[in-house]
C-alpha positions as CSV (number, residue, x, y, z in Angstrom):
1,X,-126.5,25.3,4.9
2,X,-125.7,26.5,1.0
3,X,-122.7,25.4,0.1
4,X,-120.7,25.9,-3.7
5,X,-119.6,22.2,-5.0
6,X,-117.9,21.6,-7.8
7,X,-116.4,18.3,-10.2
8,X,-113.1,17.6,-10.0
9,X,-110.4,18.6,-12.4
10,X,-108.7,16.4,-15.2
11,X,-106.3,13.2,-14.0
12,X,-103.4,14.8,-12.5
13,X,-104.2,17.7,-12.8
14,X,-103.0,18.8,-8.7
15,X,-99.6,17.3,-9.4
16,X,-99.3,18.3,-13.0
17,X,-95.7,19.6,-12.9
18,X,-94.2,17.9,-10.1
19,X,-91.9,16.0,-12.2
20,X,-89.8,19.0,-12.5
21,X,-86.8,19.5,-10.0
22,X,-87.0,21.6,-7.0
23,X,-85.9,24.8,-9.1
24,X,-87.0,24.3,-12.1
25,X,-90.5,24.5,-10.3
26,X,-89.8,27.1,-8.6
27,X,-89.3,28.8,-11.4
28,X,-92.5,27.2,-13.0
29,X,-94.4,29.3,-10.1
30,X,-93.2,32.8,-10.4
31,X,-95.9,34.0,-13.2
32,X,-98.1,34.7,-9.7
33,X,-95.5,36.1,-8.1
34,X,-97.3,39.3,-8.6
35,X,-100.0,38.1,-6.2
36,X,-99.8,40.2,-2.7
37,X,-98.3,38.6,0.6
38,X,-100.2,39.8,3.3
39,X,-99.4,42.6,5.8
40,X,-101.0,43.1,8.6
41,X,-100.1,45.5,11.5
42,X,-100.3,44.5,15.3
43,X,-104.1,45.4,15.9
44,X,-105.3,44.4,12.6
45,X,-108.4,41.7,12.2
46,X,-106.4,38.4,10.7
47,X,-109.0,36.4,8.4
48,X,-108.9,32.5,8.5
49,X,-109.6,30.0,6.7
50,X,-110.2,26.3,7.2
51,X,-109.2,23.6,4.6
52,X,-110.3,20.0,5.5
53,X,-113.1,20.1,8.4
54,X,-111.7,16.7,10.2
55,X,-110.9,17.1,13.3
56,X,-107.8,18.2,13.1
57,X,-108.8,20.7,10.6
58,X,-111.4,21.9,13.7
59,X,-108.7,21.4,16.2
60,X,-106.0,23.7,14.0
61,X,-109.1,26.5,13.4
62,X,-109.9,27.0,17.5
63,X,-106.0,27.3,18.1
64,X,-105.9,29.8,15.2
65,X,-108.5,31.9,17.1
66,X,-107.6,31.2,20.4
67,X,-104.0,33.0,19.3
68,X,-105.2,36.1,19.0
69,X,-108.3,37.9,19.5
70,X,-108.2,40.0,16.3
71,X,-108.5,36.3,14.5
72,X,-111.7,35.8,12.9
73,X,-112.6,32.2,11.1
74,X,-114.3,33.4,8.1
75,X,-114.4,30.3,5.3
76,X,-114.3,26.9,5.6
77,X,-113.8,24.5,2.4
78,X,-113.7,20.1,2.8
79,X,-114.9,17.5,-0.1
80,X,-117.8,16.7,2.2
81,X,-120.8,19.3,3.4
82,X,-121.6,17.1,6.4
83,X,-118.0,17.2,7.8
84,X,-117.7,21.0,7.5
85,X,-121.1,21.5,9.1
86,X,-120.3,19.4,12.0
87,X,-116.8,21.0,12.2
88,X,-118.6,24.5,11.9
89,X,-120.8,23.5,14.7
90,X,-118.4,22.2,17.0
91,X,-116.3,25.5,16.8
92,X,-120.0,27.9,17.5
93,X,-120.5,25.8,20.2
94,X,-117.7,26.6,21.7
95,X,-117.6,29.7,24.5
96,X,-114.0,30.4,23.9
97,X,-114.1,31.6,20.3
98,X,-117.5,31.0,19.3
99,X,-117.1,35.5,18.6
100,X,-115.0,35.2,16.7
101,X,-116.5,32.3,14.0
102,X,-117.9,34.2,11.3
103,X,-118.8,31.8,8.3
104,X,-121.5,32.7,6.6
105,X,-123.4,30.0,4.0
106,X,-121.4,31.4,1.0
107,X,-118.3,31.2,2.7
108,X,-118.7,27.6,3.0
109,X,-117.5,25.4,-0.2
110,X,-117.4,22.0,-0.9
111,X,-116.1,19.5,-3.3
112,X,-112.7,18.8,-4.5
113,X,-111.9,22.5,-6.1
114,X,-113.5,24.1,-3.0
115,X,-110.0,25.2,-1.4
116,X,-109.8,27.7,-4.9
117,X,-113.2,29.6,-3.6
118,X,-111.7,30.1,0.0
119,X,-108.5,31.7,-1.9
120,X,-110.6,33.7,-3.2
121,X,-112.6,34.8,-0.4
122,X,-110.5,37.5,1.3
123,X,-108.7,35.3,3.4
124,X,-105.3,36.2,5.4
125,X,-104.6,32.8,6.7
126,X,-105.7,29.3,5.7
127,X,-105.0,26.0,7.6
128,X,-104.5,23.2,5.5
129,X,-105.6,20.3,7.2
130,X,-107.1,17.6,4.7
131,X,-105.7,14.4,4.1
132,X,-102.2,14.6,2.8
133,X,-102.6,13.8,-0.5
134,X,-104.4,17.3,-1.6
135,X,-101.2,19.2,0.4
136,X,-99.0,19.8,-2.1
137,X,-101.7,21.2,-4.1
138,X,-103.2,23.3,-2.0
139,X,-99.8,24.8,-0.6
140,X,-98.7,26.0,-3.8
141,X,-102.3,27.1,-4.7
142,X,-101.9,29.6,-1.0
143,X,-98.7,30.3,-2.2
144,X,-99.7,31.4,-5.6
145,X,-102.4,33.6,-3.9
146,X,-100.1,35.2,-1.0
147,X,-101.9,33.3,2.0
148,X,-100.2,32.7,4.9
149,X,-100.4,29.0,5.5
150,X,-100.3,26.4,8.5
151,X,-99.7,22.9,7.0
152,X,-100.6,19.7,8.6
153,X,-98.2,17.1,8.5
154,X,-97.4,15.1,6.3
155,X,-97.1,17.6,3.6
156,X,-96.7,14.5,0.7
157,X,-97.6,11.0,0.3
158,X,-94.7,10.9,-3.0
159,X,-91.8,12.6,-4.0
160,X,-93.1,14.8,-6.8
161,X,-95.6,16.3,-3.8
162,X,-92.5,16.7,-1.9
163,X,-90.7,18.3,-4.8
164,X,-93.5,20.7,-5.1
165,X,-94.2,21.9,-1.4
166,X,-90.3,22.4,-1.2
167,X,-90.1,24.6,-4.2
168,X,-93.8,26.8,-3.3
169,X,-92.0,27.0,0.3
170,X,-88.8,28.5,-1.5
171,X,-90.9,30.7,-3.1
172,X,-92.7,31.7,-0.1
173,X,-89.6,32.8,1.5
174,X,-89.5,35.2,-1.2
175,X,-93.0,36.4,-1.0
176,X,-92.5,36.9,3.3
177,X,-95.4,34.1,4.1
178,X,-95.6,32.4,7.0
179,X,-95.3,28.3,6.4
180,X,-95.7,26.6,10.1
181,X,-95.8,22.7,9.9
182,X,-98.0,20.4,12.1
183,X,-95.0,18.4,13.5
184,X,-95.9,19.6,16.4
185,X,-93.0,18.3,18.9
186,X,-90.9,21.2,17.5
187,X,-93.3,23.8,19.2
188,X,-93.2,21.8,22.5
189,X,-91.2,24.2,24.9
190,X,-90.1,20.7,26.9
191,X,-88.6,19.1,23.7
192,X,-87.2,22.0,22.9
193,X,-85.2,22.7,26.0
194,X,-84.5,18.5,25.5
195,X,-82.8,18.9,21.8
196,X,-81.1,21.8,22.5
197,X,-79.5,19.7,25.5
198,X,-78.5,17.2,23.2
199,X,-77.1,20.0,20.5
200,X,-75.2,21.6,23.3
201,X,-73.6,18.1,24.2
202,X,-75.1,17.1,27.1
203,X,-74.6,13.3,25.9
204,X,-71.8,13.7,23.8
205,X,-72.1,13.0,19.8
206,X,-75.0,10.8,19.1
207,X,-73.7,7.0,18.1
208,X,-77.0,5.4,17.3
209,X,-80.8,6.4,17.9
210,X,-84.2,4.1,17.8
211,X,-88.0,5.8,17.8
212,X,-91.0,3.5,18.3
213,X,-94.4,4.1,17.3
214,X,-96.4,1.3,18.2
215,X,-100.1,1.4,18.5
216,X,-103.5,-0.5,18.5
217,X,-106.3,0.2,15.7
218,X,-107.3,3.6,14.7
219,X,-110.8,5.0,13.2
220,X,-112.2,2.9,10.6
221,X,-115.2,3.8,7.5
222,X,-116.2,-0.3,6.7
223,X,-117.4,-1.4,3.5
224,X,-120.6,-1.8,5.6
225,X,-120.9,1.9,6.1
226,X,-120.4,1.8,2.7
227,X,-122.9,-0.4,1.4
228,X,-125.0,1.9,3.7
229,X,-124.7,5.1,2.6
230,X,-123.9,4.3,-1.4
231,X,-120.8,5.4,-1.3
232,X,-118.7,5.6,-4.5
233,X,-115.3,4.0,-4.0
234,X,-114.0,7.4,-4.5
235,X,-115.9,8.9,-1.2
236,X,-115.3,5.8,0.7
237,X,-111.7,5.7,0.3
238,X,-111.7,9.4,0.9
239,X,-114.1,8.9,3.8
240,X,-111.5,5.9,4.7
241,X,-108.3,7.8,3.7
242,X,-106.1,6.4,6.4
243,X,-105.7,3.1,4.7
244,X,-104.8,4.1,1.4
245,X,-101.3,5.1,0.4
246,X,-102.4,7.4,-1.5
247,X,-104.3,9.7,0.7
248,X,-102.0,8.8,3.5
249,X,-98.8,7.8,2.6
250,X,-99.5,4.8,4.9
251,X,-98.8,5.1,8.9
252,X,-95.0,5.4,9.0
253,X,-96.2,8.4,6.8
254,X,-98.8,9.5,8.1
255,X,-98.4,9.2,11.9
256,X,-94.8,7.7,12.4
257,X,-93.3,11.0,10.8
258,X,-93.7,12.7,14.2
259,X,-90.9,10.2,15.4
260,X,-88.7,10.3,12.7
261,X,-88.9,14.3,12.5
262,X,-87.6,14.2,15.9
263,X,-84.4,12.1,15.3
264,X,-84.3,14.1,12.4
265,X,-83.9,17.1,14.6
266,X,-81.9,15.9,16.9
267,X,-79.0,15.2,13.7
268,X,-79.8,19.1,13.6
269,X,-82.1,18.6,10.7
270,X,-79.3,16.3,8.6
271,X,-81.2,13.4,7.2
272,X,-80.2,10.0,6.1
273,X,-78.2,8.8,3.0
274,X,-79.9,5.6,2.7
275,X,-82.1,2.8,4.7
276,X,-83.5,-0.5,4.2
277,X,-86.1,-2.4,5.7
278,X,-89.2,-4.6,5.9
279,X,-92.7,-4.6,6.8
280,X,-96.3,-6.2,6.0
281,X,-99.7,-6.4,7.0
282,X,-100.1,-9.3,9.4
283,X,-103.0,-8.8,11.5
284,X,-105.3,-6.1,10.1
285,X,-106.1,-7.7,6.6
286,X,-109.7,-7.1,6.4
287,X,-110.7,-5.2,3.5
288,X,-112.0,-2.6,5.3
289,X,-108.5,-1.8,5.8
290,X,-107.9,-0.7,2.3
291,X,-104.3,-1.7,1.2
292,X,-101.8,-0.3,4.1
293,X,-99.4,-2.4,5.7
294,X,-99.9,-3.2,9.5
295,X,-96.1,-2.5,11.2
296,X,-92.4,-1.2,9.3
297,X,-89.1,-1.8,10.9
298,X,-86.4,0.4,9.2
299,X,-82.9,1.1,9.7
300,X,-81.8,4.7,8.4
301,X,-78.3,5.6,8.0
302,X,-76.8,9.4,8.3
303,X,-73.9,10.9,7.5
304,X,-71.0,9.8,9.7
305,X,-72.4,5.9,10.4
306,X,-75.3,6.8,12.9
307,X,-78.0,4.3,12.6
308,X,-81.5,5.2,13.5
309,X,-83.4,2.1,14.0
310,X,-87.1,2.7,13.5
311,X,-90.3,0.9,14.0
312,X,-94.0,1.8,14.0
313,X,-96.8,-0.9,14.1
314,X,-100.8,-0.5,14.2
315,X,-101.8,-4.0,15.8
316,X,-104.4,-4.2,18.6
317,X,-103.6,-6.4,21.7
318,X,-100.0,-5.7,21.1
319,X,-97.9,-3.6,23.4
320,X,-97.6,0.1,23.1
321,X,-94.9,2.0,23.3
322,X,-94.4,5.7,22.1
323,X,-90.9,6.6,22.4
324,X,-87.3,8.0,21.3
325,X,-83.8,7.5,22.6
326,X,-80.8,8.9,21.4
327,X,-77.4,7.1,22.3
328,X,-74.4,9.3,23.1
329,X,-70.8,8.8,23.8
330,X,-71.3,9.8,27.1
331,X,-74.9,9.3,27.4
332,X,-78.5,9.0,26.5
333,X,-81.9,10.3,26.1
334,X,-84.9,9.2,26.7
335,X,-87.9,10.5,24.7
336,X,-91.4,9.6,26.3
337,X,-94.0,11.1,24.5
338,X,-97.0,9.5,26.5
339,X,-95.8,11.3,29.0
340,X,-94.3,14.7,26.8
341,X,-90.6,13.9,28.9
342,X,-87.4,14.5,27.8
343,X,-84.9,12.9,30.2
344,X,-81.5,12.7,30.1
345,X,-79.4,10.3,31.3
346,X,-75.5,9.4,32.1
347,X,-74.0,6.4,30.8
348,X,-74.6,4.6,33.8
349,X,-78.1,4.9,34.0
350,X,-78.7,7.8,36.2
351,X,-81.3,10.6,35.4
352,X,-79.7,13.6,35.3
353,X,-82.2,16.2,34.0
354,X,-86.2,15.5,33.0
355,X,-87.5,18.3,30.5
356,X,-91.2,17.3,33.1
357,X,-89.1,19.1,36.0
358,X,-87.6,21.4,34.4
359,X,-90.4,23.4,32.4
360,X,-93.0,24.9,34.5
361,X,-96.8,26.1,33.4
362,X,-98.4,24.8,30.0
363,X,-97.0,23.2,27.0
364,X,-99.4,22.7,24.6
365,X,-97.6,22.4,21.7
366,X,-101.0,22.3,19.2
367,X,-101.4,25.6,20.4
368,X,-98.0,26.9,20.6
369,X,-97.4,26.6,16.8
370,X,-100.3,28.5,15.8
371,X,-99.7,30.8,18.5
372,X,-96.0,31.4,17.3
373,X,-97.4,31.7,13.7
374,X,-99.8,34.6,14.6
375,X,-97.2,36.4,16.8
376,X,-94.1,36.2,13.2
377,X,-96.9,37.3,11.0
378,X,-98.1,40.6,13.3
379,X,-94.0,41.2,14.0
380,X,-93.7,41.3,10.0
381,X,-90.6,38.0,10.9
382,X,-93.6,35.4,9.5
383,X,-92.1,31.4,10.1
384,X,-91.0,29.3,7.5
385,X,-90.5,25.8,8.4
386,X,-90.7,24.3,4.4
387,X,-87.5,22.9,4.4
388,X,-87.5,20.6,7.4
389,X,-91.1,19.8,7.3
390,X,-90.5,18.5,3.3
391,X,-87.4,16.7,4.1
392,X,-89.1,14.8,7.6
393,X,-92.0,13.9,4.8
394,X,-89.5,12.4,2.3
395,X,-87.9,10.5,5.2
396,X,-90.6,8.8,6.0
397,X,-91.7,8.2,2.3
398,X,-88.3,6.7,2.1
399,X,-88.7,4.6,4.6
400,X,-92.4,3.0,2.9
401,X,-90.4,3.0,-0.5
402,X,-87.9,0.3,1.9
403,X,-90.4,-1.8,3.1
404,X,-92.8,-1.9,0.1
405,X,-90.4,-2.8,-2.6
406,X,-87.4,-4.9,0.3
407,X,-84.8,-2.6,-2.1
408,X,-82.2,0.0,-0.3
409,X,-83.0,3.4,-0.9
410,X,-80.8,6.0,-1.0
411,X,-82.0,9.7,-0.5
412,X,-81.2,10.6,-4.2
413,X,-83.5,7.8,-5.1
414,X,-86.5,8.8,-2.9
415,X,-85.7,12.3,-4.0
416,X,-85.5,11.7,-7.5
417,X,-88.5,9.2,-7.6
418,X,-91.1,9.4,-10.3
419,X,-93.8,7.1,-8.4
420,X,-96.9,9.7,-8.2
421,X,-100.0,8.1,-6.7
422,X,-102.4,10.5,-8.2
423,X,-105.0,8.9,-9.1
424,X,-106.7,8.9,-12.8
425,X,-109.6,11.4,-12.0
426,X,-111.2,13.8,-9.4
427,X,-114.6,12.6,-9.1
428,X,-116.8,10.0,-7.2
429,X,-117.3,7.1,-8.8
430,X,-115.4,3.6,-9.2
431,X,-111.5,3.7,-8.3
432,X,-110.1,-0.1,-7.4
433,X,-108.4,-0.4,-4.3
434,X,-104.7,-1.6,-5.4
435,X,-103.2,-4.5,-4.1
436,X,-101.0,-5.0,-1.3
437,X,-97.2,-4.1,-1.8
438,X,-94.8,-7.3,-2.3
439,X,-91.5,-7.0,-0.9
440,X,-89.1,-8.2,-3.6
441,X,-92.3,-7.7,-6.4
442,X,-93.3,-4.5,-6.0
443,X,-91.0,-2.3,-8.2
444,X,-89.0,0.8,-7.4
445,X,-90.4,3.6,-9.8
């Protein structure tokens, strides 16, 4: 398959204004204000396209098309030509939507500028689904070019990417686009029904809440496959991006944000004033493992003295536990999301409403937001979820910047931060793996 690729740009070059507060960026974006949102009318053919060809990228393109018939996946862009091949393959292959899969070879770009070719292919849509380093970048670079945009969560790994996806998402209020996050729980018709329970007062005003995120082992690229395949450090730790903070923000980032964006919601999208905390890396040390840590305990605290007491861990042979509860004055509830349950309970223990029981039919919630996305962009109403889905991010950021450094951050100082873990240049070739963060060493910045 043909493919463009292209060398990356100069060192920080995707980041380049972040410093700037949340206005003054905005304001920093408004010389492409001219470019066109899209409108399209109910019948209208929607054109897609697919940034980052993982499989959530693939996952995120068949929902697209499986939204709406009049969808058609028409370019595809990731760093690596064997990931978007496979990914193109997969979706062909598949009898659902394989119609309406139209890339052709010169749709199909690769390397690290390849998301600028699919904004300029004709596209209506694109899904933003690489690692979440490249997000900010890429949504201001849609936002600049009047593309409506699904985003994968997290949309940051620092708070100069948050400070830029919050101003592009201001300015694509102005500009009508559609912004739909990948925290996915807030398309899920049971939670839904289960945090409006709790907004309505169904266990009084919340006291105290605790979310767990406790896994084994997720994928792995070694330094075997490495050695293998002559990889640069660059495309290893790309290929490897879950273990290195700045690709991934690490896992109370990365994949611990769906638990915080839920206590985050149930607050009714307040966030916390300040936290503290610890963590480490314990049991998965191997270098393989790049420089992450292993497990993060954090206490936040919100406006009014509610604690939210957090911990995520990725340990194998350890117990597992997925969950959420949310202490009331006159009861609780109990988040499950092994088993996608919302129950509530009274202060004596007994279950008085499960979201399981209540909700009837499907609830695919992967589906649900890109089917929500396609229905606000044909009704002319497109979705903008930029301010939650950028504040959930800097939670969990805030939470890292606890546990890395043992200080107590407050949300002005996560805000405000000027750490940016950009890294000196887009290109493959060496890039050291930095060390592990020392509690009580490892500076604030």
């Amino acid at each position: 398959m043909m493919s463009r690729e292209h060398k990356g740009p100069t060192r920080r070059y995707f980041l380049r204004t972040a410093a700037l507060g949340t206005a003054a960026l905005a304001a920093s974006l408004r010389p492409w204000e001219h470019a066109p949102a899209v409108h399209v009318a109910g019948s209208e053919v929607l054109r897609v396209g697919l940034i980052g060809c993982g499989g959530r990228g693939t996952g995120a393109a068949f929902n697209c098309l499986r939204a709406d018939p009049n969808t058609r996946l028409v370019a595809m862009a990731d760093l690596f030509r064997d990931r978007l091949e496979k990914s193109l393959q997969t979706l062909k292959s598949n009898e659902q939507i394989a119609k309406q899969v139209e890339v052709k070879p010169d749709h199909c770009f690769v390397g690290f500028n390849a998301y600028r070719d699919l904004l300029a292919s004709g596209v209506d849509i694109v899904l933003l689904c690489t690692p979440p380093h490249f997000r900010p970048a890429h949504l201001h670079a849609a936002v600049e070019a009047g593309k409506h945009i699904f985003a994968e969560k997290p949309v940051a790994v620092d708070a100069p990417g948050v400070r830029k996806v919050l101003a592009a998402c201001e300015l694509a209020k102005q500009k009508s686009l559609a912004v739909v996050s990948g925290l996915c729980w807030r398309y899920h018709r049971g939670m839904r029904e289960t945090m409006k329970r709790v907004h309505d007062g169904a266990i009084g005003d919340i006291v105290t809440m605790q979310c767990t995120y406790n896994v084994g082992y997720l994928w792995v690229r070694t330094l075997a496959e490495k050695e293998k395949h002559g990889w640069s450090d660059m495309e290893w730790q790309c290929r490897n991006w879950l273990y290195f903070t700045w690709l991934s923000g690490d896992h109370i980032v990365e994949q611990h944000i769906h638990s915080l964006d839920k206590m985050a919601w149930a607050m009714r999208n307040q966030y916390p004033i300040r936290c503290w905390g610890m963590g480490g890396r314990q049991v998965r040390v191997e270098p393989d493992f790049g420089h992450i840590f292993d497990h993060h305990a954090v206490v936040y605290e919100f406006p009014g003295g509610v604690r939210l007491y957090s911990f995520c861990r990725q340990q194998n042979g350890t117990h597992t536990d997925v969950s959420d509860q949310i202490f009331g004055t006159s009861g609780t509830c109990d988040i499950q999301a092994s088993r996608s349950d919302g129950i509530l309970l009274s202060r004596q223990g007994q279950r008085l409403w499960s979201s399981r029981q209540a909700i009837r039919g499907p609830d695919d919630m992967y589906q649900s937001e890109l089917d929500e996305m396609i229905a606000s962009i044909r009704a002319g109403r497109p979705i903008n979820d930029g301010d939650w889905m950028a504040k959930s991010t800097l939670m969990a950021i805030m939470g890292r910047m606890a546990t890395y450094t043992g200080k107590l951050i407050t949300w002005e100082m996560a805000f405000n931060s000027q750490e940016d873990l950009t890294p000196p240049k887009y290109e493959f070739g060496p890039l050291p793996v930095p060390p592990v963060a020392k509690p009580g060493v490892t500076p604030f910045v």
